[in-house]
PyMOL Python script that loads the backbone (N, CA, C, O; Angstrom):
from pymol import cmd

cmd.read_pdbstr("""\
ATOM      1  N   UNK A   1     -48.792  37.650  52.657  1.00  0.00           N
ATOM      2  CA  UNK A   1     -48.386  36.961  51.457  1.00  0.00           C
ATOM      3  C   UNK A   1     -46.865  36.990  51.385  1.00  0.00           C
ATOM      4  O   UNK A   1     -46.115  37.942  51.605  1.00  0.00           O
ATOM      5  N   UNK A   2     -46.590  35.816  51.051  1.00  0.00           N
ATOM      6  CA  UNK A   2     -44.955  35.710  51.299  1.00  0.00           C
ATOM      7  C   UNK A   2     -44.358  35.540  49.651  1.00  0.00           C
ATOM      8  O   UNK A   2     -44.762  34.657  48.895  1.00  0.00           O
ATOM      9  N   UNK A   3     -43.251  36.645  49.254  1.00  0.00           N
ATOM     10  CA  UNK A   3     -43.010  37.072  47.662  1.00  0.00           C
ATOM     11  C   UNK A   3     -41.461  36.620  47.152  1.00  0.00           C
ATOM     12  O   UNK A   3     -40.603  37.501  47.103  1.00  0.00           O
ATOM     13  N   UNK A   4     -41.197  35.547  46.859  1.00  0.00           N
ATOM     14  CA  UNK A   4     -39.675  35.023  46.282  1.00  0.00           C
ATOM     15  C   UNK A   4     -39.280  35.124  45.523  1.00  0.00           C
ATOM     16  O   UNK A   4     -40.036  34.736  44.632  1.00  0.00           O
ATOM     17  N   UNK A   5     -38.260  35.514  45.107  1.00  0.00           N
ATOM     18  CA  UNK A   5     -37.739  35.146  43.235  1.00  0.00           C
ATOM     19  C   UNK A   5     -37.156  34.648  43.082  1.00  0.00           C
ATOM     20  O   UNK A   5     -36.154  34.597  43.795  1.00  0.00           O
ATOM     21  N   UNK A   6     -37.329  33.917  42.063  1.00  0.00           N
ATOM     22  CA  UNK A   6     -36.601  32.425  41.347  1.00  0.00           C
ATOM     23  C   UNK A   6     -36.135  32.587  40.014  1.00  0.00           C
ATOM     24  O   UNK A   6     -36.525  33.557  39.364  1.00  0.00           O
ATOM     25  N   UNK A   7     -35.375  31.783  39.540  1.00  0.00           N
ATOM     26  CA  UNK A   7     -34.302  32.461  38.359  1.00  0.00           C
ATOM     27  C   UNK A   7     -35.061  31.178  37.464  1.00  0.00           C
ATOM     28  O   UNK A   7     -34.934  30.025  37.877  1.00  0.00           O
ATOM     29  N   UNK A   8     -35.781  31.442  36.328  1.00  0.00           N
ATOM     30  CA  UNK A   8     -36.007  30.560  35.559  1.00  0.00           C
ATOM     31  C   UNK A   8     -34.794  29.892  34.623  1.00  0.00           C
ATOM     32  O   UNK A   8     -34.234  30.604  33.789  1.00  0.00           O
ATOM     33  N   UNK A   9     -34.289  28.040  34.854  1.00  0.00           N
ATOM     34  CA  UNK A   9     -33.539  27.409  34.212  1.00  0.00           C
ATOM     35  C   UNK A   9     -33.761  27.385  32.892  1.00  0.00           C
ATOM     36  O   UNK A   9     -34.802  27.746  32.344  1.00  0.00           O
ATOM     37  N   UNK A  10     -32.211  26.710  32.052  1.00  0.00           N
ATOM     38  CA  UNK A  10     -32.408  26.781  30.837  1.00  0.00           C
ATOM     39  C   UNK A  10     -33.339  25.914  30.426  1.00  0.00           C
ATOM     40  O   UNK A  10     -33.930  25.815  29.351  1.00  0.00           O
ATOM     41  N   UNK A  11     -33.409  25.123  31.701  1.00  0.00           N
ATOM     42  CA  UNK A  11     -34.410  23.794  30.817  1.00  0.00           C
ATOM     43  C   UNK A  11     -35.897  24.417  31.230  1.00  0.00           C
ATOM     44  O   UNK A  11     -36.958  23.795  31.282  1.00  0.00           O
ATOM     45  N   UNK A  12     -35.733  25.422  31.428  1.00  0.00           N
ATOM     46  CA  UNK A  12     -37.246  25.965  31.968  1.00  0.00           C
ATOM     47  C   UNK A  12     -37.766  25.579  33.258  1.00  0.00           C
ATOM     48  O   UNK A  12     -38.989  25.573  33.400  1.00  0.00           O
ATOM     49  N   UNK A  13     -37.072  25.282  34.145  1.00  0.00           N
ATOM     50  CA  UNK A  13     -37.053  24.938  35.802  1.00  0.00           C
ATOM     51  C   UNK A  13     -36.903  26.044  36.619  1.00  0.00           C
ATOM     52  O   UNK A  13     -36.294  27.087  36.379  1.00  0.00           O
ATOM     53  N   UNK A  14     -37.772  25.582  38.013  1.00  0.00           N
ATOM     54  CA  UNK A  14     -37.415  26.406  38.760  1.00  0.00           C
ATOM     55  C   UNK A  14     -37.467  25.888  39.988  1.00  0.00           C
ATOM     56  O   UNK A  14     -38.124  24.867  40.189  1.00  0.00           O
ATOM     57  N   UNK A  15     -36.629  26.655  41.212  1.00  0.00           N
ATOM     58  CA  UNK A  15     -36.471  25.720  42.815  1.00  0.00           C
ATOM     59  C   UNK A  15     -37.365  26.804  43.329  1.00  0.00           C
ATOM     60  O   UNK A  15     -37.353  27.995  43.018  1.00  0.00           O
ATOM     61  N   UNK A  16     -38.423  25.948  44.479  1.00  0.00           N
ATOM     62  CA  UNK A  16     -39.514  26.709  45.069  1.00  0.00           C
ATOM     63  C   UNK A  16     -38.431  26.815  46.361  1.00  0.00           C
ATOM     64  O   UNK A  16     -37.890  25.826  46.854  1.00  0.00           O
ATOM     65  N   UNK A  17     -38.261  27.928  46.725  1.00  0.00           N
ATOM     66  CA  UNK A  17     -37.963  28.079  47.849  1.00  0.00           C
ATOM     67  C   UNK A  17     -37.812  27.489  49.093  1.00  0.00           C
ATOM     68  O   UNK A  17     -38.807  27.715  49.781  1.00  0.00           O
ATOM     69  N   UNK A  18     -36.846  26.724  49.752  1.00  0.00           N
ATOM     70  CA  UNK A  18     -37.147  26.041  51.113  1.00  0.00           C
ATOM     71  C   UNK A  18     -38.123  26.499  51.982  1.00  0.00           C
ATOM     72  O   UNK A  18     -38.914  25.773  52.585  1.00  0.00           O
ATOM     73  N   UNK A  19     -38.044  28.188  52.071  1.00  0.00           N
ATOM     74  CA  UNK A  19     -39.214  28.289  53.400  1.00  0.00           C
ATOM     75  C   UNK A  19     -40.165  28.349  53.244  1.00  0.00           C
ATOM     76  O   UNK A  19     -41.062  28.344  54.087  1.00  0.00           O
ATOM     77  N   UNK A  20     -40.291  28.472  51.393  1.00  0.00           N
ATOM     78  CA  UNK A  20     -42.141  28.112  50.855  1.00  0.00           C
ATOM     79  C   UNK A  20     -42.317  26.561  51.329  1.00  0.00           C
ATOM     80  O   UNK A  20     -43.301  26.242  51.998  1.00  0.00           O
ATOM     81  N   UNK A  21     -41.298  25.587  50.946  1.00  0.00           N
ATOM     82  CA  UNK A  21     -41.525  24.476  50.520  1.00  0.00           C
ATOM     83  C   UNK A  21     -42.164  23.958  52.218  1.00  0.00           C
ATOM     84  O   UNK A  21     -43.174  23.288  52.437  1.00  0.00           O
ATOM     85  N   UNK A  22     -41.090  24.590  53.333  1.00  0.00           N
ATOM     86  CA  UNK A  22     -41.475  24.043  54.416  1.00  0.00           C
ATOM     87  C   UNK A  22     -42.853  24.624  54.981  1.00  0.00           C
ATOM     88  O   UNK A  22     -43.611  23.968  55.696  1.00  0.00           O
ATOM     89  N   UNK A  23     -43.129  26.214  54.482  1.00  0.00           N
ATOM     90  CA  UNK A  23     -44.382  26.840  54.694  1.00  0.00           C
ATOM     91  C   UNK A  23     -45.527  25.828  54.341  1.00  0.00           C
ATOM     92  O   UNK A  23     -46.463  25.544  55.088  1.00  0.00           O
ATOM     93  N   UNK A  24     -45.278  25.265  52.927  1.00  0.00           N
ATOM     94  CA  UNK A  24     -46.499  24.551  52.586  1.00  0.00           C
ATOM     95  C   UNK A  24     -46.396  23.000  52.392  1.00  0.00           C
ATOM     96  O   UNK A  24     -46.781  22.373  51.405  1.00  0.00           O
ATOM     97  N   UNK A  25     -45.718  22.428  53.682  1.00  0.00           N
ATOM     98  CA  UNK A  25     -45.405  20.715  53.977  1.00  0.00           C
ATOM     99  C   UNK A  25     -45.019  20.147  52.610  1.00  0.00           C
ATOM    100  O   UNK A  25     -45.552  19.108  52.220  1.00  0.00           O
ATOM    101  N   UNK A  26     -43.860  20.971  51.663  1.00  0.00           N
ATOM    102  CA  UNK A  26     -44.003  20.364  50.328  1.00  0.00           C
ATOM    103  C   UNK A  26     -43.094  19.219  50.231  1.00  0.00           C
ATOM    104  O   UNK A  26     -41.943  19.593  50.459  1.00  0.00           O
ATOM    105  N   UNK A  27     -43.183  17.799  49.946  1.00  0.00           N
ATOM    106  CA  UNK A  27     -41.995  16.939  49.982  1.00  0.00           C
ATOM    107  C   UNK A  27     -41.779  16.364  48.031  1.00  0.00           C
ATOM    108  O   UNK A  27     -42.404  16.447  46.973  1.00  0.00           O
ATOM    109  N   UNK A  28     -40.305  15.720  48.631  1.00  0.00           N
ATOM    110  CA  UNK A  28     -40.210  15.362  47.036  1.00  0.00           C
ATOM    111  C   UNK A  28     -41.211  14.883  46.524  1.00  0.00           C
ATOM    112  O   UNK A  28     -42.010  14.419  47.336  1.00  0.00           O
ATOM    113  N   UNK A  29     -41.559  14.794  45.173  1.00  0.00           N
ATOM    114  CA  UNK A  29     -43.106  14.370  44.568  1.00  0.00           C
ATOM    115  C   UNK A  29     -44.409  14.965  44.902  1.00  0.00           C
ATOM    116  O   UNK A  29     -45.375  14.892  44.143  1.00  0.00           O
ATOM    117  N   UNK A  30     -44.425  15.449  45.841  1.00  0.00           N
ATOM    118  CA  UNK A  30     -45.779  16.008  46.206  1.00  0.00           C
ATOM    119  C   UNK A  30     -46.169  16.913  44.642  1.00  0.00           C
ATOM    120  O   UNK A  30     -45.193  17.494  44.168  1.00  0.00           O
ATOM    121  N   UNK A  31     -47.571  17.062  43.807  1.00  0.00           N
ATOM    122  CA  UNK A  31     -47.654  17.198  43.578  1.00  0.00           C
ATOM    123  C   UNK A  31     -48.776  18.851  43.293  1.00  0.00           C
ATOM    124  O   UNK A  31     -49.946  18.897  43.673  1.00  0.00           O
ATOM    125  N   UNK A  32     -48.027  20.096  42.536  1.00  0.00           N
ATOM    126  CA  UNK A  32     -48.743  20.444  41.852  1.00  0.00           C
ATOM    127  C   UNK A  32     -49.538  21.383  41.168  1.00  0.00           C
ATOM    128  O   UNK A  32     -49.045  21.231  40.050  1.00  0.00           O
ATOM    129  N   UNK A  33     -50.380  22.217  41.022  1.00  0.00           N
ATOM    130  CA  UNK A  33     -51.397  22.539  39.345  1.00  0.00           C
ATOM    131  C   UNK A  33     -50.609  23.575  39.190  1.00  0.00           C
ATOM    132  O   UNK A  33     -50.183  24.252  40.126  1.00  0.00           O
ATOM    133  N   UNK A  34     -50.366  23.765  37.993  1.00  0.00           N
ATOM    134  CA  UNK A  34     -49.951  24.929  37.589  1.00  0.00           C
ATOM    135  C   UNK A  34     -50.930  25.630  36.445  1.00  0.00           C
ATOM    136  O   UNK A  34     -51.186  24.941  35.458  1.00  0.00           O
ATOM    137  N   UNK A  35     -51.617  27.268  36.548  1.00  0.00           N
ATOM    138  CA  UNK A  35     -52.269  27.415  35.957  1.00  0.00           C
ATOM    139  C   UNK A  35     -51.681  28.602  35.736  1.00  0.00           C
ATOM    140  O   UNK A  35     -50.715  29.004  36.384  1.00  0.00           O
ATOM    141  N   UNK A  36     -52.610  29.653  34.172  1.00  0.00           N
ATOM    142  CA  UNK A  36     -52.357  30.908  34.651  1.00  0.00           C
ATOM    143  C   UNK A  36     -53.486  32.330  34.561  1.00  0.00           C
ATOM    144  O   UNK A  36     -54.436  32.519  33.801  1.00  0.00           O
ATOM    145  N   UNK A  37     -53.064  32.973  35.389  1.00  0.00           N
ATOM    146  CA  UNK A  37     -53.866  34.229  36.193  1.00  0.00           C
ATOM    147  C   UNK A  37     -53.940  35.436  35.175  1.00  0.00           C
ATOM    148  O   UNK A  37     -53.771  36.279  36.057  1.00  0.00           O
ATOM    149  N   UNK A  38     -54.015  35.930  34.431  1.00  0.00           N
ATOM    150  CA  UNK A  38     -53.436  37.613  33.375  1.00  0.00           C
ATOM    151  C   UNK A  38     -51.643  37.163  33.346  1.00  0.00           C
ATOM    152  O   UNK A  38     -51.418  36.401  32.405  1.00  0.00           O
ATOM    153  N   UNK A  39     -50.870  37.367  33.863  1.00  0.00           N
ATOM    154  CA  UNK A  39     -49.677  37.587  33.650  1.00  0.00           C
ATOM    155  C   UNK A  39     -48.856  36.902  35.062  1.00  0.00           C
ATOM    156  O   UNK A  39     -47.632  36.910  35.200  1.00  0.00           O
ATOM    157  N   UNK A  40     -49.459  36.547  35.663  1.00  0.00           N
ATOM    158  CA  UNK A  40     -49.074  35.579  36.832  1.00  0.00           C
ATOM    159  C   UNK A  40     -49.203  33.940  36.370  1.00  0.00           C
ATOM    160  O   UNK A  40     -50.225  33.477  35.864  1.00  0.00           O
ATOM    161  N   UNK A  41     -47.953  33.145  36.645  1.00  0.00           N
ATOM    162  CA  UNK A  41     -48.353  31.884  36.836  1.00  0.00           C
ATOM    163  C   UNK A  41     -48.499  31.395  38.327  1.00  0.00           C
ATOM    164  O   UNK A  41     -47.647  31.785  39.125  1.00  0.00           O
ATOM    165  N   UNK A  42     -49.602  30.500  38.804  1.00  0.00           N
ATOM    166  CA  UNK A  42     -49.707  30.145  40.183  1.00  0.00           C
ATOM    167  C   UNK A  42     -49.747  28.751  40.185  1.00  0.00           C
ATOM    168  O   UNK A  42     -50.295  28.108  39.290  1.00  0.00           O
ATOM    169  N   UNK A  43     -49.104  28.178  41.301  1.00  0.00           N
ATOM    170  CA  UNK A  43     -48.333  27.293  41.430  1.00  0.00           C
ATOM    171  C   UNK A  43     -49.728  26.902  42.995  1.00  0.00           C
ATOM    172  O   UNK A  43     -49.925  27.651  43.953  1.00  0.00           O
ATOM    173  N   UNK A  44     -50.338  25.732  42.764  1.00  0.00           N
ATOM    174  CA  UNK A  44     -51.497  25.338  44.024  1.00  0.00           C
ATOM    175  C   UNK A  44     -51.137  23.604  44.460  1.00  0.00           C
ATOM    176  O   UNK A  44     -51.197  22.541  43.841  1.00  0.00           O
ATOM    177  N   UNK A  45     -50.899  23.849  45.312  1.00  0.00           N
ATOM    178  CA  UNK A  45     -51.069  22.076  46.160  1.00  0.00           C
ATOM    179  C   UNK A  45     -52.117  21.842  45.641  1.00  0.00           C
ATOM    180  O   UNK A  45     -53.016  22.593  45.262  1.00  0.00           O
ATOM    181  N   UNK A  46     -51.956  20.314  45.611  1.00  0.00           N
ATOM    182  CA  UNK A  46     -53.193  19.350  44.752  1.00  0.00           C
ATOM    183  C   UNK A  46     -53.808  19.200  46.191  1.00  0.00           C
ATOM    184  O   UNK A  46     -53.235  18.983  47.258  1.00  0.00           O
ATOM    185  N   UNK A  47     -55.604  19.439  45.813  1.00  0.00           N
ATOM    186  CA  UNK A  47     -56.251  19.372  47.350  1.00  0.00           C
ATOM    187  C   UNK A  47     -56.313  17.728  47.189  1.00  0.00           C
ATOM    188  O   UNK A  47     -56.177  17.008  46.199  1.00  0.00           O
ATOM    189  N   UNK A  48     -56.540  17.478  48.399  1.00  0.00           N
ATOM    190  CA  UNK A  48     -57.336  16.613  48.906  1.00  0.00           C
ATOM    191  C   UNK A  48     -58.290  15.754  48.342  1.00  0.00           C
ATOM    192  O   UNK A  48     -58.152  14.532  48.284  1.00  0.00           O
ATOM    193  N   UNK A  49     -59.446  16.504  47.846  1.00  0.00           N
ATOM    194  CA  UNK A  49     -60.249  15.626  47.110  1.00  0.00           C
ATOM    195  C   UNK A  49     -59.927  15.398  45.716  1.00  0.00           C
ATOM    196  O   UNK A  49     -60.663  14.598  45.138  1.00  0.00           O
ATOM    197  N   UNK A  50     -58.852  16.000  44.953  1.00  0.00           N
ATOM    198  CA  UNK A  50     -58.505  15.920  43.326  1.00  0.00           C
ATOM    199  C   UNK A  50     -57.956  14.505  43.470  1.00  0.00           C
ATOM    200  O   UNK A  50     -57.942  13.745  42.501  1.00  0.00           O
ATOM    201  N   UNK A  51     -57.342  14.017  45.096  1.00  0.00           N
ATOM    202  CA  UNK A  51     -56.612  12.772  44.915  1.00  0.00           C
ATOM    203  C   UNK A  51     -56.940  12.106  45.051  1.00  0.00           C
ATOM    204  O   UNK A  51     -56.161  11.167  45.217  1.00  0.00           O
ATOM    205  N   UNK A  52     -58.910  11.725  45.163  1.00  0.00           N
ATOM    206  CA  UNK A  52     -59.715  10.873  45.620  1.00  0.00           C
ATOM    207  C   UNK A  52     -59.687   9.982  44.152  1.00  0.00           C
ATOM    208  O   UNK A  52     -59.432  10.409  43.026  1.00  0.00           O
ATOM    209  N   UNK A  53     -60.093   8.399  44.637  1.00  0.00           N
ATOM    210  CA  UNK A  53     -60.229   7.713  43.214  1.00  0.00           C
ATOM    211  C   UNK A  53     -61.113   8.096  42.482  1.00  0.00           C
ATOM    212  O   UNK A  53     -62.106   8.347  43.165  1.00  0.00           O
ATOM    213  N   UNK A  54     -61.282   8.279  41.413  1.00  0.00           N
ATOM    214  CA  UNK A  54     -62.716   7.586  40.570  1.00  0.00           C
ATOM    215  C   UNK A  54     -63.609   9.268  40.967  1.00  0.00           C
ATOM    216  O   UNK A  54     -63.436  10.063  41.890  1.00  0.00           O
ATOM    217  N   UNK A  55     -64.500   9.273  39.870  1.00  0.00           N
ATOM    218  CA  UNK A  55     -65.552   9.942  39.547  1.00  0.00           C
ATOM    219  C   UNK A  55     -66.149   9.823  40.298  1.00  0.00           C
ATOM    220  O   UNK A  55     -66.320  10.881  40.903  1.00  0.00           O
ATOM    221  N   UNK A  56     -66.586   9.131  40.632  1.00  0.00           N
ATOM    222  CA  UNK A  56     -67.767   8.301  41.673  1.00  0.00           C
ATOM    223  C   UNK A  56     -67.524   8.873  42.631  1.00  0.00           C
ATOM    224  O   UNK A  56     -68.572   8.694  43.253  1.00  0.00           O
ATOM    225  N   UNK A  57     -66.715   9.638  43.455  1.00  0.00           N
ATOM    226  CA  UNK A  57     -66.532   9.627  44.709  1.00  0.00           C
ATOM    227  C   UNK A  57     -67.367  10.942  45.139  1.00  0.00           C
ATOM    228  O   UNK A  57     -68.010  11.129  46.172  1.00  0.00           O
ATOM    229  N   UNK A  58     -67.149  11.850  43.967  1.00  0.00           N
ATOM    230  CA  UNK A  58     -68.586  13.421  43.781  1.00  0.00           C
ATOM    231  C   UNK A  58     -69.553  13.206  43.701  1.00  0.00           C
ATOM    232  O   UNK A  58     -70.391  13.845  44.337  1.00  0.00           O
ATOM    233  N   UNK A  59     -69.892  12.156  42.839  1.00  0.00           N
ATOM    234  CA  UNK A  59     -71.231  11.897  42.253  1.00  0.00           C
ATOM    235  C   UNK A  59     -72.389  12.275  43.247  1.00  0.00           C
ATOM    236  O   UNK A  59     -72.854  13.405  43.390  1.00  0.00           O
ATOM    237  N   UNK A  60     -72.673  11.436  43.735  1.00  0.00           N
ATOM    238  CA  UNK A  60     -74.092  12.470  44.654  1.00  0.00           C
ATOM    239  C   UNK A  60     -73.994  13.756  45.104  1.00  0.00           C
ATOM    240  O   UNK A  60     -74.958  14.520  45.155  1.00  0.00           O
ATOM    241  N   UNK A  61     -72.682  14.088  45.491  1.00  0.00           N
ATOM    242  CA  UNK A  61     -72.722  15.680  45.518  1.00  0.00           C
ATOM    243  C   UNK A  61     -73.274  16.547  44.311  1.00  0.00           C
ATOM    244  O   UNK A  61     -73.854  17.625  44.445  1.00  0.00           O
ATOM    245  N   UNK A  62     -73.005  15.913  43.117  1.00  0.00           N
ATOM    246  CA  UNK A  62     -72.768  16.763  41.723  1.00  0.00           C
ATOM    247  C   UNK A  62     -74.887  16.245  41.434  1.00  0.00           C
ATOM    248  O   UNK A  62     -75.651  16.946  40.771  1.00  0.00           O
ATOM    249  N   UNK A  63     -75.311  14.887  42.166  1.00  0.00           N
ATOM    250  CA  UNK A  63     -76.531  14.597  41.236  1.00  0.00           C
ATOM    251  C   UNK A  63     -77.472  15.550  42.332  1.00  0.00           C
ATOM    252  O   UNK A  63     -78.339  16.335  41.946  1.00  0.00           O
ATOM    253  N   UNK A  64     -77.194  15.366  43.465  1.00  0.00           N
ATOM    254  CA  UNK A  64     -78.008  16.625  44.584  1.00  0.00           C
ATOM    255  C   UNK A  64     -78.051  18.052  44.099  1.00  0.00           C
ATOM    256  O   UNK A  64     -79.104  18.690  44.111  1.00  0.00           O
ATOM    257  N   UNK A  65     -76.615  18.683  43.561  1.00  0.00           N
ATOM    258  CA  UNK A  65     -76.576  19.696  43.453  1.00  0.00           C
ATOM    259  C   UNK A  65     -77.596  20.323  41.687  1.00  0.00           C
ATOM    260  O   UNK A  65     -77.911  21.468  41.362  1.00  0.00           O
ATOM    261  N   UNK A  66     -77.807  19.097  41.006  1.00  0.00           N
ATOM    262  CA  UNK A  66     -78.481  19.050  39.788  1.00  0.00           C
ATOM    263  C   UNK A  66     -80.116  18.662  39.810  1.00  0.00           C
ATOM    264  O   UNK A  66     -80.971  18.714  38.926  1.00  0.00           O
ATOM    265  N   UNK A  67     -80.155  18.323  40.970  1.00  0.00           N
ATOM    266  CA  UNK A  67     -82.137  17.940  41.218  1.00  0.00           C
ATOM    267  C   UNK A  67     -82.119  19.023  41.769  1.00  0.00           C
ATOM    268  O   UNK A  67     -83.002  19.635  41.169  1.00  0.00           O
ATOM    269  N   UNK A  68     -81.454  20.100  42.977  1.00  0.00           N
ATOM    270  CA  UNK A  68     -81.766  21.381  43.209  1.00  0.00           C
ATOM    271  C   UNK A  68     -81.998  22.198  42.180  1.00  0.00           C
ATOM    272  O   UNK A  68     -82.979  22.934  42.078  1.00  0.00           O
ATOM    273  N   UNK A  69     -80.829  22.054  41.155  1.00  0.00           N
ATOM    274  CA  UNK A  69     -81.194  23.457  40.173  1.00  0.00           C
ATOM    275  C   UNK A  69     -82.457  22.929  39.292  1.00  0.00           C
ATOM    276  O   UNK A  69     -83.175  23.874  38.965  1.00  0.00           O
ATOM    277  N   UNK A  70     -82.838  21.884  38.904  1.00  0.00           N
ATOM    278  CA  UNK A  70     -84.128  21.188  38.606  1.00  0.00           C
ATOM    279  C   UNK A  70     -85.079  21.555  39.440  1.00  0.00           C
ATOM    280  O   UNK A  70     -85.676  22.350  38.715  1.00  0.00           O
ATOM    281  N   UNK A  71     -85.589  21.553  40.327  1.00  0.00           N
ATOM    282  CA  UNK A  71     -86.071  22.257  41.358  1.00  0.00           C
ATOM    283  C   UNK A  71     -86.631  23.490  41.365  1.00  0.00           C
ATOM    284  O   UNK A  71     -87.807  23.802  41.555  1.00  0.00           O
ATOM    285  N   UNK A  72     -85.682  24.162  41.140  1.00  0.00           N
ATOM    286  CA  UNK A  72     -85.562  25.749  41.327  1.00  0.00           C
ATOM    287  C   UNK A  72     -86.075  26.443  40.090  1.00  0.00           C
ATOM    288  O   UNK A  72     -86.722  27.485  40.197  1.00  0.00           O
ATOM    289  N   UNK A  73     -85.728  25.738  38.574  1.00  0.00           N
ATOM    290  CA  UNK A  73     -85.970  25.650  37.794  1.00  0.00           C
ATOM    291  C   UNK A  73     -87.519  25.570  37.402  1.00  0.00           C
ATOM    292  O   UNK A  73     -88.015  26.388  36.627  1.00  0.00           O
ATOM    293  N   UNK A  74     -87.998  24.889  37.785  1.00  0.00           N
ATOM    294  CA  UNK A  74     -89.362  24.205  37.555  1.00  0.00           C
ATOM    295  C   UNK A  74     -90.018  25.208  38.651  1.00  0.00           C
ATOM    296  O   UNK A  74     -91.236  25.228  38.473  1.00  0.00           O
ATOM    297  N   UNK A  75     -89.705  25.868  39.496  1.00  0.00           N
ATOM    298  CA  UNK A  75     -90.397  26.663  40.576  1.00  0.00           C
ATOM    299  C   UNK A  75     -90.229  27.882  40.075  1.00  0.00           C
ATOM    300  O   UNK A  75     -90.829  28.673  40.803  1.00  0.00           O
ATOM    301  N   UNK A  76     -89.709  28.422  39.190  1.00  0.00           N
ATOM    302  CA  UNK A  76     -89.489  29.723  38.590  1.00  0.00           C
ATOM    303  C   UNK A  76     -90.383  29.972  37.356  1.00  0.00           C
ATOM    304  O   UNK A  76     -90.668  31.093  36.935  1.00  0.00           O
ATOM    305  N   UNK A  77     -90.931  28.402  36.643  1.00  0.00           N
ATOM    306  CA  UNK A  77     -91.528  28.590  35.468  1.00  0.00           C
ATOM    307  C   UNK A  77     -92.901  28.337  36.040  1.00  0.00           C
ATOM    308  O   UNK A  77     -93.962  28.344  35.416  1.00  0.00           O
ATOM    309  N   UNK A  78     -92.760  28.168  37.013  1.00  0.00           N
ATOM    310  CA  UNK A  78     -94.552  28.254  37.459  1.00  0.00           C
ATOM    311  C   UNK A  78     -95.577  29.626  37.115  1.00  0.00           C
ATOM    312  O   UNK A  78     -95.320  30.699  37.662  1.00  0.00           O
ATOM    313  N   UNK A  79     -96.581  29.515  36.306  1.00  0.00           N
ATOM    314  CA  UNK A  79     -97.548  31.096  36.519  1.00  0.00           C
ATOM    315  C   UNK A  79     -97.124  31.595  37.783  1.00  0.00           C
ATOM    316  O   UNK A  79     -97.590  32.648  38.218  1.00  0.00           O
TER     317      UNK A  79
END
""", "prot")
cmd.dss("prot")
cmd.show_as("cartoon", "prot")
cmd.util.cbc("prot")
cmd.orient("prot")
């Protein structure tokens, strides 16, 4: 794990490190999430599929993964 410190701006900014930025192919605009952990904020590249269009593009993953638990469901309430 690679550990940097950054000086938070007045405007509330901060510069990610060049050898993070080049560690993790980051270019201008690339985007992204910022969430937070207990007392850590973490800073995650937007995957891959968050940049897919449209809802639609999960959908059978999400309706497969919902006739299984239907499934499983209905096989548990059996006598």
């Amino acid at each position: 794990m690679t550990v940097e410190q950054v000086t938070v701006s007045s405007k509330g900014q901060i510069t990610i490190p060049k050898a993070l930025r080049d560690m993790l192919s980051l270019s201008p605009g690339a985007k992204l999430s910022v969430s937070v952990r207990g007392p850590e904020i973490v800073l995650s590249k937007e995957q891959a599929w968050k940049s897919l269009r449209g809802a639609g593009a999960v959908y059978p993953l999400i309706a497969g993964l919902e006739d299984e638990r239907r499934r499983n469901r209905e096989r548990e309430d059996r006598p």
